[in-house]
Backbone as a chain_set.jsonl record, in Angstrom:
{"seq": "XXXXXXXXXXXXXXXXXXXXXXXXXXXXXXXXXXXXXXXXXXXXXXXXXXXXXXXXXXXXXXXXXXXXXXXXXXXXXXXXXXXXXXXXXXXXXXXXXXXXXXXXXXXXXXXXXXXXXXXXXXXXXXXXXXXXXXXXXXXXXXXXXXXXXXXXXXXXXXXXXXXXXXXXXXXXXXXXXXXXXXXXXXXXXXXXXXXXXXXXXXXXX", "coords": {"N": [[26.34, -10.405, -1.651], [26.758, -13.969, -2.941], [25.001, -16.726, -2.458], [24.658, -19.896, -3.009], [22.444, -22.828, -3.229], [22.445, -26.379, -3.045], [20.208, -28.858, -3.98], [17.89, -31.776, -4.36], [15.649, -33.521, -6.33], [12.688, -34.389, -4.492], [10.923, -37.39, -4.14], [9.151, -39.397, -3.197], [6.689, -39.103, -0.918], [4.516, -37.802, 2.396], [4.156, -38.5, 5.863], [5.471, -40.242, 7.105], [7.746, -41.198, 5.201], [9.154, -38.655, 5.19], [9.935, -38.697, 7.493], [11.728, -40.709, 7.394], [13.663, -39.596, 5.948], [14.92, -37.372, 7.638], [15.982, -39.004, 9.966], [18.264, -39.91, 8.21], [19.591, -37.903, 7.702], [18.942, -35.764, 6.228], [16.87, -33.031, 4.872], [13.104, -32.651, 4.361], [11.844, -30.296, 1.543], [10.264, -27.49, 0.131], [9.709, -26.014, -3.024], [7.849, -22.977, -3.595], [5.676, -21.222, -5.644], [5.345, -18.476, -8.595], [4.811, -18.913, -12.051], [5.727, -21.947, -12.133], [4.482, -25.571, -11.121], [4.509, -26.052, -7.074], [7.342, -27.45, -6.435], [8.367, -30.681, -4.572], [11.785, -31.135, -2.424], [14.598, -32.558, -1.275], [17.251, -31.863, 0.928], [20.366, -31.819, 2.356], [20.861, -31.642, 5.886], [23.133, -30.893, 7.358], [24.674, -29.45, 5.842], [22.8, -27.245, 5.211], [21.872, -26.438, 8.028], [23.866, -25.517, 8.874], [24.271, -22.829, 7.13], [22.224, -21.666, 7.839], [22.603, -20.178, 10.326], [23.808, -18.097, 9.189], [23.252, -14.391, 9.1], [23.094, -13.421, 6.383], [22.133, -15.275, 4.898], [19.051, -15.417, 5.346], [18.057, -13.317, 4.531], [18.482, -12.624, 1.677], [18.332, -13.104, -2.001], [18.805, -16.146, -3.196], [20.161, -18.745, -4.489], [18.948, -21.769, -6.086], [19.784, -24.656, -6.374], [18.622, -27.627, -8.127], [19.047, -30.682, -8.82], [21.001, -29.945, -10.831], [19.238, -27.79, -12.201], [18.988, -23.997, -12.216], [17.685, -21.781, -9.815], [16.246, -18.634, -8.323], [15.666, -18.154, -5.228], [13.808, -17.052, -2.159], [14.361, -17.537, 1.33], [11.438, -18.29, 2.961], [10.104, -20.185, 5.142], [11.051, -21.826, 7.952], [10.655, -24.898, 9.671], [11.39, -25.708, 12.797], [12.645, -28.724, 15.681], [11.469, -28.867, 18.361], [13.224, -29.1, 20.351], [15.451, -30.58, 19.626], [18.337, -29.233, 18.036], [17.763, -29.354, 14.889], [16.649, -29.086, 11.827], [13.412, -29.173, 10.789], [11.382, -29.192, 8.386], [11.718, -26.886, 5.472], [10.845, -24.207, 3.398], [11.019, -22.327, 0.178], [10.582, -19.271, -1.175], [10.098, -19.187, -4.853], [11.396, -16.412, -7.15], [10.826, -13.329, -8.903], [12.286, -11.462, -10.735], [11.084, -8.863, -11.888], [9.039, -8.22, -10.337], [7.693, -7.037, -7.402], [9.243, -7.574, -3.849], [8.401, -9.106, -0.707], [10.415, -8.208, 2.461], [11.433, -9.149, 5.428], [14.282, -7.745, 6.807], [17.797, -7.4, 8.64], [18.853, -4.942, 10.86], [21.439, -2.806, 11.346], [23.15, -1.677, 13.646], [25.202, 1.324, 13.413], [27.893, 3.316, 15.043], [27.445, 3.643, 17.633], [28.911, 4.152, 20.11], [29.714, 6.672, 19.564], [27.664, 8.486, 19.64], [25.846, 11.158, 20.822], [24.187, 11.093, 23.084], [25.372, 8.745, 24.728], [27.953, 9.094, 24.648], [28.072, 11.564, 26.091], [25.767, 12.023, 27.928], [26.244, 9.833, 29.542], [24.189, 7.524, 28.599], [22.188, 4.742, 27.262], [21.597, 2.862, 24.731], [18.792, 1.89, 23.108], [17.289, -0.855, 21.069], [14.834, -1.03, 19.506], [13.594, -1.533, 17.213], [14.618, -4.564, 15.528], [14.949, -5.516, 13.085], [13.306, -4.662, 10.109], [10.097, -4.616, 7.728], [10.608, -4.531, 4.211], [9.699, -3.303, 0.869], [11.119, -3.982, -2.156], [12.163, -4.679, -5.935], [13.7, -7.645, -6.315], [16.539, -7.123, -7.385], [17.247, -5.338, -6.129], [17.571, -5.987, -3.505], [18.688, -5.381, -0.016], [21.393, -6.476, 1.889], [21.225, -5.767, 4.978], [19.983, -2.906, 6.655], [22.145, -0.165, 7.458], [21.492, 1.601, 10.523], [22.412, 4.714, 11.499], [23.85, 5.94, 14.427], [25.452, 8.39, 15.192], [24.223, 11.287, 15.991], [22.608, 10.824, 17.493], [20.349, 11.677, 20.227], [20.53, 11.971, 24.449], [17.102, 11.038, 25.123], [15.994, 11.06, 23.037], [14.612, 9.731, 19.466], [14.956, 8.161, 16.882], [13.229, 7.011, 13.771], [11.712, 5.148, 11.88], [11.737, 7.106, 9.432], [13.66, 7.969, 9.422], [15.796, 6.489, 8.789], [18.3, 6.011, 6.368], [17.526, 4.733, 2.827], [18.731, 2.131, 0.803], [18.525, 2.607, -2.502], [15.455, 2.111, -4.725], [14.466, 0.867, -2.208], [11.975, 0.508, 0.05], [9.967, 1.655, 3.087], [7.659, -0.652, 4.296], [5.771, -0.338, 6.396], [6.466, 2.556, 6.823], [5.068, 3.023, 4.217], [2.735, 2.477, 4.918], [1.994, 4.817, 6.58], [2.967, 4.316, 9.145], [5.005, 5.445, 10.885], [7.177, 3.544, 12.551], [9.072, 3.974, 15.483], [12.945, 3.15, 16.091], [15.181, 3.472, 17.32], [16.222, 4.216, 20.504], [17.558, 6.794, 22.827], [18.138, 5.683, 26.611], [18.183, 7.082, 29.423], [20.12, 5.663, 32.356], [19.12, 4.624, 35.703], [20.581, 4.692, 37.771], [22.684, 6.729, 36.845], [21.082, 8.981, 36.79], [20.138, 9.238, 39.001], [22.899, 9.891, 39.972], [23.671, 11.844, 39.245], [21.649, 13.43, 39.877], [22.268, 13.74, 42.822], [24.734, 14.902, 43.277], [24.049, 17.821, 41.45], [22.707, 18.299, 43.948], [24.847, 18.436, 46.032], [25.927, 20.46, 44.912], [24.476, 22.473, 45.439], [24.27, 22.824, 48.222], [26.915, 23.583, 48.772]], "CA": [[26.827, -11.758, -1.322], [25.461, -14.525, -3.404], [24.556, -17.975, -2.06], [24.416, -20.634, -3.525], [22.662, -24.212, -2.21], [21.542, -27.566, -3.855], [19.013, -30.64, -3.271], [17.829, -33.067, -4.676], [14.129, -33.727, -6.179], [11.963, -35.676, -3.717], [9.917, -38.475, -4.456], [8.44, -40.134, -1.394], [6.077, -38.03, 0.027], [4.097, -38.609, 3.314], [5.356, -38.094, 7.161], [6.498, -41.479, 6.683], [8.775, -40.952, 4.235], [9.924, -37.633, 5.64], [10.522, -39.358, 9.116], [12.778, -41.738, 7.021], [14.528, -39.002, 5.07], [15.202, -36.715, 8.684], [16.838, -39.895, 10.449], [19.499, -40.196, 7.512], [20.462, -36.387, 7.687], [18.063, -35.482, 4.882], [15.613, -31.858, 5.395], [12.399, -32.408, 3.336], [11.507, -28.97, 1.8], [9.455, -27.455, -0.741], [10.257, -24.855, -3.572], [6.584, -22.742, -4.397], [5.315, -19.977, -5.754], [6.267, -18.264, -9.69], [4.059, -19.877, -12.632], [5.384, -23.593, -12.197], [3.901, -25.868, -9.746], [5.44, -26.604, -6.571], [8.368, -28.937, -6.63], [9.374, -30.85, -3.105], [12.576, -31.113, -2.93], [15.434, -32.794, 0.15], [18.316, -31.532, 1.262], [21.113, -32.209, 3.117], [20.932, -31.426, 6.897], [24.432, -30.083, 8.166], [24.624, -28.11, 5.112], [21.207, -25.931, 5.73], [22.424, -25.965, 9.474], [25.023, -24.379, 8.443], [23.651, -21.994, 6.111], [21.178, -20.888, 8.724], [23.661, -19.807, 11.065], [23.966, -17.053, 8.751], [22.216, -14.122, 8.728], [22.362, -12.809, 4.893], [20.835, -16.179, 4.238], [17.292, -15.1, 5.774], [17.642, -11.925, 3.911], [19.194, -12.738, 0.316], [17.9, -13.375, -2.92], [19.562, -17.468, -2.529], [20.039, -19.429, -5.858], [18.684, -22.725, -5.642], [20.46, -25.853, -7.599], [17.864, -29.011, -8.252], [19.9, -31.632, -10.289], [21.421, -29.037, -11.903], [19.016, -26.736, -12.561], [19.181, -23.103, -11.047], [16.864, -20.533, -9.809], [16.612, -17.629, -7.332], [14.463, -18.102, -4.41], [14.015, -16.595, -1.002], [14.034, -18.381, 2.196], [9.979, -18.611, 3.085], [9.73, -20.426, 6.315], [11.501, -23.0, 8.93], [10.44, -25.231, 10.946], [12.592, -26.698, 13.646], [11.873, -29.442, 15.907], [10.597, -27.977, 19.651], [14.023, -29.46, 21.384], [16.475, -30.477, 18.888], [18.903, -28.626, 17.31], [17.093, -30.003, 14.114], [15.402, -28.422, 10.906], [12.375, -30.979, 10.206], [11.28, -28.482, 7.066], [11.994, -25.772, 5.197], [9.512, -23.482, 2.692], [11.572, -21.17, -0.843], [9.376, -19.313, -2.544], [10.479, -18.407, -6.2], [11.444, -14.76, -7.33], [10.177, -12.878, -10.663], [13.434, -10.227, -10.769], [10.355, -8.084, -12.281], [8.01, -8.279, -9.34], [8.42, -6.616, -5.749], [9.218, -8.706, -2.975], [7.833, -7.637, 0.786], [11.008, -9.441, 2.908], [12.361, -8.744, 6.578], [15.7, -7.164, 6.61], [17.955, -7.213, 9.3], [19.306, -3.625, 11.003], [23.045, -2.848, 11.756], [23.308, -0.173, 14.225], [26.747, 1.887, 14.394], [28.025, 4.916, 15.891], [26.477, 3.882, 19.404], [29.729, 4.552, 21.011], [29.874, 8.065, 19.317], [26.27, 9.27, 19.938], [26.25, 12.449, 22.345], [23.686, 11.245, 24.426], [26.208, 7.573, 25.094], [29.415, 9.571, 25.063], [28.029, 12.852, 26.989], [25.267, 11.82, 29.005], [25.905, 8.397, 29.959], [22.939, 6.407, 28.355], [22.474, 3.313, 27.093], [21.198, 2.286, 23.387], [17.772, 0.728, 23.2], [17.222, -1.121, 20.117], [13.637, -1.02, 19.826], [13.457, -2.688, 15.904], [16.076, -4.931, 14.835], [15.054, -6.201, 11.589], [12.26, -3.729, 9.029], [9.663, -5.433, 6.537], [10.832, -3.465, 3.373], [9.468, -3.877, -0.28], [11.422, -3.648, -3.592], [12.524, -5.515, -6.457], [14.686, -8.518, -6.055], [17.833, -6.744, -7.764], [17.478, -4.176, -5.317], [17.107, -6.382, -1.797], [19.874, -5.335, 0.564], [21.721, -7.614, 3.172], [20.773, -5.427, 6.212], [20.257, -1.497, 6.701], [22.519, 0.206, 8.511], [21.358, 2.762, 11.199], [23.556, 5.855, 11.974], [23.452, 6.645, 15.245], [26.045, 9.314, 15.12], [23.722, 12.206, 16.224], [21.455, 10.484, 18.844], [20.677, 12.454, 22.06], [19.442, 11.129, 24.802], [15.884, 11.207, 25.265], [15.319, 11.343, 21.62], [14.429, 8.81, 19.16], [15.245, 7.507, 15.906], [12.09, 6.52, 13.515], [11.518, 4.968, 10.119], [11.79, 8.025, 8.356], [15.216, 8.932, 9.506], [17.004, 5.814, 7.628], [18.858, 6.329, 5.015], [17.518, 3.166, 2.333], [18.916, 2.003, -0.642], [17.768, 3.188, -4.078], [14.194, 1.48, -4.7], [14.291, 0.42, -1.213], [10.633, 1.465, 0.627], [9.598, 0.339, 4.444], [6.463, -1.377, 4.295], [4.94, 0.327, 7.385], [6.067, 4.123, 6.744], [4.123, 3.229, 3.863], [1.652, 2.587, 5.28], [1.94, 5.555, 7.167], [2.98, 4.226, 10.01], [6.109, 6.156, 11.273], [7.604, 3.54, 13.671], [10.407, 3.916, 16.143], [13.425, 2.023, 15.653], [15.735, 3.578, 18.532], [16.321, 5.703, 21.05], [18.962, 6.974, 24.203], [17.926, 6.004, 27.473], [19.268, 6.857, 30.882], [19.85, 4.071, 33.361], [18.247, 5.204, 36.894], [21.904, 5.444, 38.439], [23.282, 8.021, 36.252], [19.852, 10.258, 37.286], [20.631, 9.477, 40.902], [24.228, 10.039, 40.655], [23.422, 12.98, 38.683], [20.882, 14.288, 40.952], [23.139, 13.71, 43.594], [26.042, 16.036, 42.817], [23.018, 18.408, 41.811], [22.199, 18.598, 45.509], [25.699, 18.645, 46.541], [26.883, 21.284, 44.475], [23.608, 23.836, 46.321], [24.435, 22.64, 49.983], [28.337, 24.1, 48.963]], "C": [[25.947, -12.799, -2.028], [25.85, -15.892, -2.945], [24.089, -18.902, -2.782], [24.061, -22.262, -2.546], [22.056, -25.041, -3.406], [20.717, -28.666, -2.794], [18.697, -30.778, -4.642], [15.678, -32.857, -5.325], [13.828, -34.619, -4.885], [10.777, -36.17, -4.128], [9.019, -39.425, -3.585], [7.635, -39.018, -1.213], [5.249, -39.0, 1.447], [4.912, -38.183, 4.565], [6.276, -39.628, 7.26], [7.784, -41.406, 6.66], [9.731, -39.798, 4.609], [10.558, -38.037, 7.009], [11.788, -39.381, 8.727], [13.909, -41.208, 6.926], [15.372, -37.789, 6.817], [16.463, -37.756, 9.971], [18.093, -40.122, 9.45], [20.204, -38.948, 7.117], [19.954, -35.397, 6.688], [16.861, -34.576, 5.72], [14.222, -31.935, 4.228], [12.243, -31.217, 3.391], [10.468, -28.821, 0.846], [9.772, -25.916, -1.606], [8.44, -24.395, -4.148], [6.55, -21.398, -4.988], [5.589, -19.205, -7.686], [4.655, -18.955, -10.77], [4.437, -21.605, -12.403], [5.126, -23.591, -11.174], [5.052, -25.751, -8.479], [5.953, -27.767, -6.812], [8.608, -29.339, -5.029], [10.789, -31.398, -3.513], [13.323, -31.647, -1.407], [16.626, -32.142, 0.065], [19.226, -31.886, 2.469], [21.454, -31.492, 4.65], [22.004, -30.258, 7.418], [24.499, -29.529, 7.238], [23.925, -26.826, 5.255], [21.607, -25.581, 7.271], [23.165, -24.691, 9.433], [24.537, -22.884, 7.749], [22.851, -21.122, 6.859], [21.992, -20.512, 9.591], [23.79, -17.907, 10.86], [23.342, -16.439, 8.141], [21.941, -13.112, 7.165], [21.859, -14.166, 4.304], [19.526, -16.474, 4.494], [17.164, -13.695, 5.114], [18.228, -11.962, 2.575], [18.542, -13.281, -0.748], [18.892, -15.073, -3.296], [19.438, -18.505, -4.189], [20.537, -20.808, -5.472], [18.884, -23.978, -6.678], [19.997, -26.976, -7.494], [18.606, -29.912, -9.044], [20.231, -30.776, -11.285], [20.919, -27.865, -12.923], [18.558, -25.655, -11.638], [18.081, -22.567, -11.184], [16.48, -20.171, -8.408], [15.18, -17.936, -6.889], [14.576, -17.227, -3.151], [13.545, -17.955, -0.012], [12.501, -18.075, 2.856], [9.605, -19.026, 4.971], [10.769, -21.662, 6.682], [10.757, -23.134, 10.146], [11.252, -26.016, 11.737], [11.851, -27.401, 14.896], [12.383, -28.749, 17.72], [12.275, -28.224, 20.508], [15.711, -29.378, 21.073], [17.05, -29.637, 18.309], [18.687, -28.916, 15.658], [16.207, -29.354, 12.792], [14.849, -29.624, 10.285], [11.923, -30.231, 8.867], [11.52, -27.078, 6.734], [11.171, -25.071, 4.04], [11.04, -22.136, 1.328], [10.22, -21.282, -1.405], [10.536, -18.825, -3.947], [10.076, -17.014, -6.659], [11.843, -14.553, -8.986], [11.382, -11.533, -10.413], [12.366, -8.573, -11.399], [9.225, -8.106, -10.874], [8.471, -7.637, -8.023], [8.393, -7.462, -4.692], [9.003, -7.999, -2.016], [9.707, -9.154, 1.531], [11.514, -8.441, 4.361], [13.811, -8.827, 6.641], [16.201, -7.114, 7.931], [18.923, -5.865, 9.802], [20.834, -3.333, 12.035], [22.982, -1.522, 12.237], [24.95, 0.238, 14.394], [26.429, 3.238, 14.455], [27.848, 4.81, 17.082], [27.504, 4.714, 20.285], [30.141, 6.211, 21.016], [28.697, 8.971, 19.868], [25.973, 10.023, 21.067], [25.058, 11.959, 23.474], [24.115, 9.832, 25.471], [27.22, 8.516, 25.858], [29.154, 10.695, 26.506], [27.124, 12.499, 28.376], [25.195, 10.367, 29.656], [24.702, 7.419, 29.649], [23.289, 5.808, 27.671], [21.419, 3.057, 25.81], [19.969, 1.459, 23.247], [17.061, 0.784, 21.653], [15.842, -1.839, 19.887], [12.672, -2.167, 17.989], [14.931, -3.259, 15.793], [15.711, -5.365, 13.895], [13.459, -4.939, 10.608], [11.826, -4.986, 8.072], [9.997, -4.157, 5.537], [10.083, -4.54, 2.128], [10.65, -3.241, -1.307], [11.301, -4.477, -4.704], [13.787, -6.522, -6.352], [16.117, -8.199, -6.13], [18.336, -5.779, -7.296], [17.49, -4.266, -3.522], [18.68, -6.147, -1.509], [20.007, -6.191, 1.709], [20.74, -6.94, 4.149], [20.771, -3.571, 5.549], [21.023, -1.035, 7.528], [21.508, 2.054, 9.389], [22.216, 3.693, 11.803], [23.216, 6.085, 13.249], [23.858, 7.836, 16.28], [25.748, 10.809, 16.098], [22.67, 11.865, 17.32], [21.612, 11.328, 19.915], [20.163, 11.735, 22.859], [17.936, 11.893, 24.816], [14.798, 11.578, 24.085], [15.223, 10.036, 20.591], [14.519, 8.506, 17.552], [13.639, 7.22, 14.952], [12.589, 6.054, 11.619], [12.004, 5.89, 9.296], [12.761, 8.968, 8.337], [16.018, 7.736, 9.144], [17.52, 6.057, 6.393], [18.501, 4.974, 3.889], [18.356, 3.59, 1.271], [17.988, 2.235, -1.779], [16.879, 1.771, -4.097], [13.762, 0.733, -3.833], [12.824, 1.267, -0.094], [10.278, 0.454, 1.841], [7.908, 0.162, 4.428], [5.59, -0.218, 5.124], [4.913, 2.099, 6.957], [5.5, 4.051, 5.615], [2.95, 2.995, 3.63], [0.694, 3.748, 6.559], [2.247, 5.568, 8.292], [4.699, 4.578, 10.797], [6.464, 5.266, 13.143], [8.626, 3.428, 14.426], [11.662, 2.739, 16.207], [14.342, 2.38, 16.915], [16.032, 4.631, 19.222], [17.716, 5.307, 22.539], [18.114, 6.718, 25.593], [18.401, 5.508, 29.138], [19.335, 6.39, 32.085], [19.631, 5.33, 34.696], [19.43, 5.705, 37.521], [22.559, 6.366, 37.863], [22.399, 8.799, 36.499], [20.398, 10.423, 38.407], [21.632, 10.307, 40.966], [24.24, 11.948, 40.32], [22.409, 14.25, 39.493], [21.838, 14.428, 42.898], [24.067, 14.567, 44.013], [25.237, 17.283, 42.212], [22.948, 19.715, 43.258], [23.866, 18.596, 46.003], [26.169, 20.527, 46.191], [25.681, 22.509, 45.13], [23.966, 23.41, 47.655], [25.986, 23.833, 49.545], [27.713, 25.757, 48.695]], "O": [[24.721, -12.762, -1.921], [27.035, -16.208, -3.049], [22.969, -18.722, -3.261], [24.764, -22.779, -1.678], [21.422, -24.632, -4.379], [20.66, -29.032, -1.62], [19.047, -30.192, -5.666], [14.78, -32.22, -4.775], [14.63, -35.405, -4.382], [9.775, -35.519, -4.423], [8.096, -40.12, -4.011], [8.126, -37.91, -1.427], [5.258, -40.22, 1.615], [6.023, -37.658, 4.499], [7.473, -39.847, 7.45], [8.665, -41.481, 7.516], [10.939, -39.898, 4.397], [11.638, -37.617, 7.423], [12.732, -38.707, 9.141], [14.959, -41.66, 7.383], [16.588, -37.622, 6.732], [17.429, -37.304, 10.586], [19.065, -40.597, 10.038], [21.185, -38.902, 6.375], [20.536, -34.35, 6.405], [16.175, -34.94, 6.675], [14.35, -31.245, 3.217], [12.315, -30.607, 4.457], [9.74, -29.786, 0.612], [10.022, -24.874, -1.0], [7.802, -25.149, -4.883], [7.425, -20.562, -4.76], [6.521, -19.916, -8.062], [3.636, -19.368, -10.216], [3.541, -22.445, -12.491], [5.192, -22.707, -10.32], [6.223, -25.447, -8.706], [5.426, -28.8, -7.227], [8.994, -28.463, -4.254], [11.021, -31.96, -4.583], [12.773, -31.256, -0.378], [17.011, -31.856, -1.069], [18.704, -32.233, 3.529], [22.402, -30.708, 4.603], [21.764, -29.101, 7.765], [24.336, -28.378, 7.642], [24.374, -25.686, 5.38], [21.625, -24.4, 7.618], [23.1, -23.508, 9.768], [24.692, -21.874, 8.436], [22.772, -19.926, 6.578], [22.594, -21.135, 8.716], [23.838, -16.958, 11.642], [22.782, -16.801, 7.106], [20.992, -12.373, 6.903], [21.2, -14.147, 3.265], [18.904, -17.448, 4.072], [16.126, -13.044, 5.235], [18.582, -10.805, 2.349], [17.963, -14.288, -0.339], [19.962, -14.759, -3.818], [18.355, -18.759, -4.716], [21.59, -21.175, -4.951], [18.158, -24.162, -7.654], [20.686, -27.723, -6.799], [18.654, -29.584, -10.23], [19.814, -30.844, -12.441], [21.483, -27.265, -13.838], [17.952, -25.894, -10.594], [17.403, -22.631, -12.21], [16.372, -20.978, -7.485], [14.108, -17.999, -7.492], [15.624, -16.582, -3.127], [12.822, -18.917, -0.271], [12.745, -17.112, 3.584], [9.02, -18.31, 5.784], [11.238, -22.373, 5.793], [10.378, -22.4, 11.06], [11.792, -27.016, 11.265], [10.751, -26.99, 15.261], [13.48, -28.293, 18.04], [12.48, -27.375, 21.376], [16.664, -28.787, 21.582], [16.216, -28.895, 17.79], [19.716, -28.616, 15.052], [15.0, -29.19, 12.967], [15.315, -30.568, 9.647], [12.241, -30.993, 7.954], [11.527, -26.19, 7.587], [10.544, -26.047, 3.628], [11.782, -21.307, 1.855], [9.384, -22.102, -1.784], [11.593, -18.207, -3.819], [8.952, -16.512, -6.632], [12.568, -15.099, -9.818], [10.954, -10.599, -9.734], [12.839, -7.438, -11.341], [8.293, -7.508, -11.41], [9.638, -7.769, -7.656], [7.392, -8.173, -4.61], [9.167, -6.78, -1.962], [9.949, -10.318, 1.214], [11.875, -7.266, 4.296], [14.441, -9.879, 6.534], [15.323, -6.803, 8.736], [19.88, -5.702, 9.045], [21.055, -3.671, 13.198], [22.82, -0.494, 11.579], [25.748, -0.275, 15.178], [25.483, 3.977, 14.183], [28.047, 5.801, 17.786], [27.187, 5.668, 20.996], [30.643, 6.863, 21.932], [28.875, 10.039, 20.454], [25.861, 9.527, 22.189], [25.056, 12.432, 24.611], [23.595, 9.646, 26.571], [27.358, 8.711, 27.066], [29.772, 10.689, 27.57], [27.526, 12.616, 29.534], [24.192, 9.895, 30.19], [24.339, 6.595, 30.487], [24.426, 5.886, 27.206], [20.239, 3.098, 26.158], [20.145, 0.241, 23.274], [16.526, 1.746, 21.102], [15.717, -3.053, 20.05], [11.752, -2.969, 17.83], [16.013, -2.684, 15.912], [16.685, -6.051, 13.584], [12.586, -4.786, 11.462], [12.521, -5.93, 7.698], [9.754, -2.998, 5.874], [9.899, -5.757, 2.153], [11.008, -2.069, -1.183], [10.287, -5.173, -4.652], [14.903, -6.004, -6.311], [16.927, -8.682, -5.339], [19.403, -5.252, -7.614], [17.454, -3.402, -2.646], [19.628, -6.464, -2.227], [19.072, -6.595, 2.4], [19.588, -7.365, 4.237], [21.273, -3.108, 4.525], [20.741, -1.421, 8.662], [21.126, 3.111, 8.886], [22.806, 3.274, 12.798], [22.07, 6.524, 13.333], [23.359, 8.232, 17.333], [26.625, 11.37, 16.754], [22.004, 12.722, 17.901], [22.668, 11.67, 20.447], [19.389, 10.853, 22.486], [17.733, 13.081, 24.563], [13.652, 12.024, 24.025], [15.923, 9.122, 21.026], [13.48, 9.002, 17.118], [12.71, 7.252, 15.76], [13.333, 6.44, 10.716], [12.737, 5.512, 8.382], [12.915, 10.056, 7.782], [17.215, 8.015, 9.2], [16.808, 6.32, 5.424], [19.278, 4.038, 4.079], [18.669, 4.712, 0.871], [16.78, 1.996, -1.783], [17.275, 0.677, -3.695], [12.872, -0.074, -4.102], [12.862, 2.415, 0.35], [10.243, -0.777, 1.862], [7.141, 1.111, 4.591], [4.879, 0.623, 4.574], [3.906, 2.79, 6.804], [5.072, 5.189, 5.423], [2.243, 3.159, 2.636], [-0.408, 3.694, 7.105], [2.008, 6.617, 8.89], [5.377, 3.624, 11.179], [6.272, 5.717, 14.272], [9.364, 2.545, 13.989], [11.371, 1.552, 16.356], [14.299, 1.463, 17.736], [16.121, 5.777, 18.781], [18.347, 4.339, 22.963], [17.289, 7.611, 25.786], [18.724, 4.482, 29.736], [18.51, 6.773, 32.914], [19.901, 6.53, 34.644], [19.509, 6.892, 37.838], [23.213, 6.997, 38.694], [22.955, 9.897, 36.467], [21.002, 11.409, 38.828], [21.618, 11.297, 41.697], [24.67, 12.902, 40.969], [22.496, 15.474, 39.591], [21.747, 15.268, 43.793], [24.117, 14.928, 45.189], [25.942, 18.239, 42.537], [23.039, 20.921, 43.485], [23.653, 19.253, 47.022], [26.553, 21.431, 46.934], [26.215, 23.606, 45.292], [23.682, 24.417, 48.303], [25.989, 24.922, 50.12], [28.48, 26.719, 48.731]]}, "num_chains": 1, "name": "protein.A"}
């Protein structure tokens, strides 16, 4: 999916000036990172609202249009204001299509409804990561991963090193060795009961 947004140079600097530019629907931001300097840069409010809404635009390689000239950034940071529905700034860094990027991905679980320890034993899906820091190269960042969870039992668990990634796709942590859990089956207290229940019925008969 590719994304496209524009702004504007900015020239004002100062909280001042950014006050000014936030009361007329205007997000100061800032594009850094790459050999050139940073540039600040405004943008238009209900557009970025918008934009943020949606989530392959916190995970997408996002091509960024200054007075007409382009280039691929990632989204970096937001800040929003403590009450308002409001973004007071926003942070792109710039991306080297030769360089690896580290970026948080977000994780699409299906199958739940299939998974023998849902269907068979009555449990309940606990989604213990929802998003992975992964590294690759830019031409290789995927929207989201999906997780299969086809084969789940209960009382068993899912980990890093049972996703399937995309080609030159690597998770940060398992390599850093750290093998950690992303989900598992587990069974609500009343299905034990009810289960222990009928148990004990079925030795009294």
């Amino acid at each position: 999916m590719k994304i496209e947004i524009s702004a504007d140079k900015r020239t004002l600097q100062g909280k001042g000036a950014s006050r000014r530019l936030r009361r007329s629907g205007i997000v100061p931001a800032v594009i850094y990172g790459g050999e050139a300097p940073a540039q600040s840069i405004e943008m238009n409010h209900k557009d970025l609202f918008y934009n943020l809404k949606h989530e392959a635009f916190h995970a997408s390689i996002l091509t960024i249009s200054v007075d007409g000239k382009k280039e691929p950034v990632l989204l970096r940071d937001i800040q929003m204001h403590p009450f308002k529905q409001q973004v007071l700034h926003v942070d792109f860094q710039r991306v080297d299509k030769n360089k690896k990027i580290h970026m948080k991905v977000p994780l699409h679980f299906i199958n739940e409804e299939i998974a023998p320890g849902v269907k068979t034993s009555g449990g309940i899906v606990s989604h213990i990561l929802t998003e992975v820091d992964i590294s690759c190269l830019p031409g290789d960042l995927p929207e989201f991963i999906s997780v299969d969870l086809a084969e789940l039992t209960a009382g068993h668990t899912l980990h890093l090193s049972d996703l399937v990634l995309p080609k030159g796709v690597e998770t940060v942590a398992l390599a850093k060795g750290e093998n950690l859990p992303v989900a598992t089956i587990v069974i609500p207290r009343s299905a034990l009961s009810e289960e222990a229940a009928a148990a004990e019925g079925g030795e009294k008969k």
